[in-house]
VOGU-3710 file (C-alpha; in Angstrom, 3 decimals, decimal comma):
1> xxxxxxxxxx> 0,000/0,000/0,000  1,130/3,409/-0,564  2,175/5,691/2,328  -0,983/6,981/3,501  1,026/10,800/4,286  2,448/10,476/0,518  0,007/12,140/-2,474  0,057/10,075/-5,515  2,139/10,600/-7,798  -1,194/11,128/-10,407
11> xxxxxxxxxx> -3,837/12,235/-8,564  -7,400/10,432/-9,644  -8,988/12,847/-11,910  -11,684/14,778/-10,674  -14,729/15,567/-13,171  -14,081/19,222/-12,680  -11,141/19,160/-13,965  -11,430/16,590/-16,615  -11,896/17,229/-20,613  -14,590/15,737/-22,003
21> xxxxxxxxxx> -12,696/12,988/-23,998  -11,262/12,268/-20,365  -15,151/12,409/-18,912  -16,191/10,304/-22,291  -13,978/7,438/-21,178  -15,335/7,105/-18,097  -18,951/7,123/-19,147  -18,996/3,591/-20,136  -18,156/2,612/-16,225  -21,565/4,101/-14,758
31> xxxxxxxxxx> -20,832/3,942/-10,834  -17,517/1,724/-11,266  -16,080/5,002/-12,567  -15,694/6,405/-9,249  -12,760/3,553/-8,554  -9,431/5,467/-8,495  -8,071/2,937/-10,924  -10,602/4,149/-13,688  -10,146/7,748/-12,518  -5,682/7,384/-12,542
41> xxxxxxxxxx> -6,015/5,332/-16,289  -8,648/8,142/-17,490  -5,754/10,464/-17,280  -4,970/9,216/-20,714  -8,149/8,508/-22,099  -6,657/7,145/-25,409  -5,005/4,414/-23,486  -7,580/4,296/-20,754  -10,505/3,484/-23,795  -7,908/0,864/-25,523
51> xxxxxxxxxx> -7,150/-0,920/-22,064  -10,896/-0,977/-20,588  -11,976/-3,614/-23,292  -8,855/-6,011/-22,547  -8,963/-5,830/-18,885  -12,790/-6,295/-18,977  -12,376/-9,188/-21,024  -10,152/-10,935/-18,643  -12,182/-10,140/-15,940  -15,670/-10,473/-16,956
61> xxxxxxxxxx> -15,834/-12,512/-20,141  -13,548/-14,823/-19,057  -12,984/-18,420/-20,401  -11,640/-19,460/-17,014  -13,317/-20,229/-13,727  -13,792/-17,732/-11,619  -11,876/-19,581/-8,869  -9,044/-19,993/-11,176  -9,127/-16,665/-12,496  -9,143/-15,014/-8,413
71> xxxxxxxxxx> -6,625/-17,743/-7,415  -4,108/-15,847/-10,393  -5,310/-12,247/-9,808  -5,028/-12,430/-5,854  -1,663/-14,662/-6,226  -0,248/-11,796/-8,844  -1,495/-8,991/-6,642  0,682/-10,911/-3,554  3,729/-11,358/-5,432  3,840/-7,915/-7,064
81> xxxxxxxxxx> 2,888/-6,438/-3,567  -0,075/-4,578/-4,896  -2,443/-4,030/-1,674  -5,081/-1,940/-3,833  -5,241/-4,586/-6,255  -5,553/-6,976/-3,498  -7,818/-5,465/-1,262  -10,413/-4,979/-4,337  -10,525/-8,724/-5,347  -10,791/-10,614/-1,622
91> xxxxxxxxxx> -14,523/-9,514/-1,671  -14,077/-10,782/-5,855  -12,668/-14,094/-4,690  -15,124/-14,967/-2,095  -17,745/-14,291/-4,368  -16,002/-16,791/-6,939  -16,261/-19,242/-3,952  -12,760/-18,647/-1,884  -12,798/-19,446/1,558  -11,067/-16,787/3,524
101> xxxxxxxxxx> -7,958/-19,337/4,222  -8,066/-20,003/0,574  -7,663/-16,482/0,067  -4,845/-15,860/2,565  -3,182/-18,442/1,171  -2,582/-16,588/-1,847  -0,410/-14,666/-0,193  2,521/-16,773/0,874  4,631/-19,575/-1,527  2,253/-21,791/-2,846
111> xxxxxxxxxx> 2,277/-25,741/-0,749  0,931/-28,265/-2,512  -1,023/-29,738/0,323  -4,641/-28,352/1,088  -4,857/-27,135/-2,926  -6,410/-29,822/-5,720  -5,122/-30,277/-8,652  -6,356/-27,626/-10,432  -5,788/-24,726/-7,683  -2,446/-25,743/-7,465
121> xxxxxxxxxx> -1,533/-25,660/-11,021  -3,038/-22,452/-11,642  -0,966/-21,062/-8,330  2,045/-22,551/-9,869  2,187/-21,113/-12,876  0,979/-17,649/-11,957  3,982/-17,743/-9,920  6,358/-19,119/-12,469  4,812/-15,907/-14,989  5,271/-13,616/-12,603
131> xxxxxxxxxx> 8,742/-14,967/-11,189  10,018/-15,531/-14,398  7,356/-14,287/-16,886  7,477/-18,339/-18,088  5,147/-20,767/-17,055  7,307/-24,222/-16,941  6,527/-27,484/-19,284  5,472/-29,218/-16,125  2,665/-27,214/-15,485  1,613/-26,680/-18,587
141> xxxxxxxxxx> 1,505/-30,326/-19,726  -0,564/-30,266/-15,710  -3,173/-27,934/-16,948  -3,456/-29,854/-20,376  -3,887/-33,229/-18,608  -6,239/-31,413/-16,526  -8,557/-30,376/-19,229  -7,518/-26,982/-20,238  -8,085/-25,726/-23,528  -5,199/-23,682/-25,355
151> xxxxxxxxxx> -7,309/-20,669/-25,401  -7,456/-21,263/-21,693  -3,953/-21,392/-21,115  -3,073/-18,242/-23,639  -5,988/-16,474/-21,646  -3,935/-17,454/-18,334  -0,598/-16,265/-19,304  -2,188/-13,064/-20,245  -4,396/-12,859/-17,180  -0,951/-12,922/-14,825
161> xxxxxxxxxx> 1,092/-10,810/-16,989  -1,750/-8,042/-16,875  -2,223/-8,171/-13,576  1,205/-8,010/-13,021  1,498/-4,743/-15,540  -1,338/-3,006/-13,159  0,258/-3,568/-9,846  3,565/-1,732/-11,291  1,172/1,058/-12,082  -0,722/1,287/-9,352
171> xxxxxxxxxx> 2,242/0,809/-7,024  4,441/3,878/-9,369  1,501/6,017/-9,946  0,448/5,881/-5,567  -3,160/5,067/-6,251  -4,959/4,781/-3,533  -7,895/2,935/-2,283  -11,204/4,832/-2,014  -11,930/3,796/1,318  -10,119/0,807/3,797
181> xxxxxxxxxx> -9,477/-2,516/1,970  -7,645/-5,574/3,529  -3,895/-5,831/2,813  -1,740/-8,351/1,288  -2,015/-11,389/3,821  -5,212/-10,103/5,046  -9,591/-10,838/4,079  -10,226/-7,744/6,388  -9,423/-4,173/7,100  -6,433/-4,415/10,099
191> x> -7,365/-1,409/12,125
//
């Protein structure tokens, strides 16, 4: 998490101070557009309107589970040390079925015991992609033998590496929550 006496480095954009190809961008979003994310990318609404498509895809039209798709995001967000991006998807996971242990255990070296199969391999290779931005032959040739379909395993890859990509940002930029969201190794806010 940023330090909470630091500004950002980009503040989120306020509407009063915002063109209207800024304001455009954000129309699409309805109330999500209030999330400092949207209001930092929205700075540069020519990337921000290029980007929203892609990461909405990934997170809303997946072809993954959502419990796969959580386990990567919240495993990503650990390993990058992204607390906003965090915070924002333990409410996400539990919704895609996480347990709260489940979810704190995205947040230390995966273990093979207490994860099946699937859980396991997903963990594994989010952390070989974001480790070493390669996910090994073992795991692949696990996820294959599981049942995944190459589409499935491009759409993983990418999944990591993005979230990977926003947790530098978020983490350079300073963006803050909007209000008090659990941090990394947490499911709720630590007073």
């Amino acid at each position: 998490m940023s330090d909470p006496h630091t500004p950002p480095k980009i503040a989120p954009l306020a509407d009063a101070d915002a063109t209207e190809a800024q304001l455009a961008a954000l129309e699409p979003l309805g109330p999500m557009a209030a999330l400092h994310i949207f209001r930092t990318l929205a700075v540069h609404p020519k990337l921000f309107r290029s980007w929203l498509p892609f990461g909405g895809r990934l997170l809303q039209g997946s072809t993954l589970t959502p419990r796969a798709r959580e386990l990567a995001i919240l495993r990503t967000a650990a390993l990058c040390g992204s607390d906003y991006e965090w915070g924002q998807h333990v409410g996400i996971g539990r919704d895609a079925g996480l347990s709260d242990d489940e979810i704190l255990a995205c947040a230390v070296p995966t273990e093979p015991g207490g994860w099946d199969a699937v859980d396991l391999a997903v963990l594994t290779a989010t952390e070989e992609l974001v480790d070493g931005h390669r996910m090994s032959d073992a795991t692949w040739d696990a996820l294959t033998r599981l049942g995944w379909t190459d589409q499935q395993l491009i759409e993983l890859t990418m999944l990591a590496g993005h979230y990977a990509m926003l947790a530098g940002m978020l983490r350079s930029v300073g963006v803050e929550p909007e209000g008090p969201l659990p941090a990394i190794g947490h499911v709720r806010v630590e007073p």
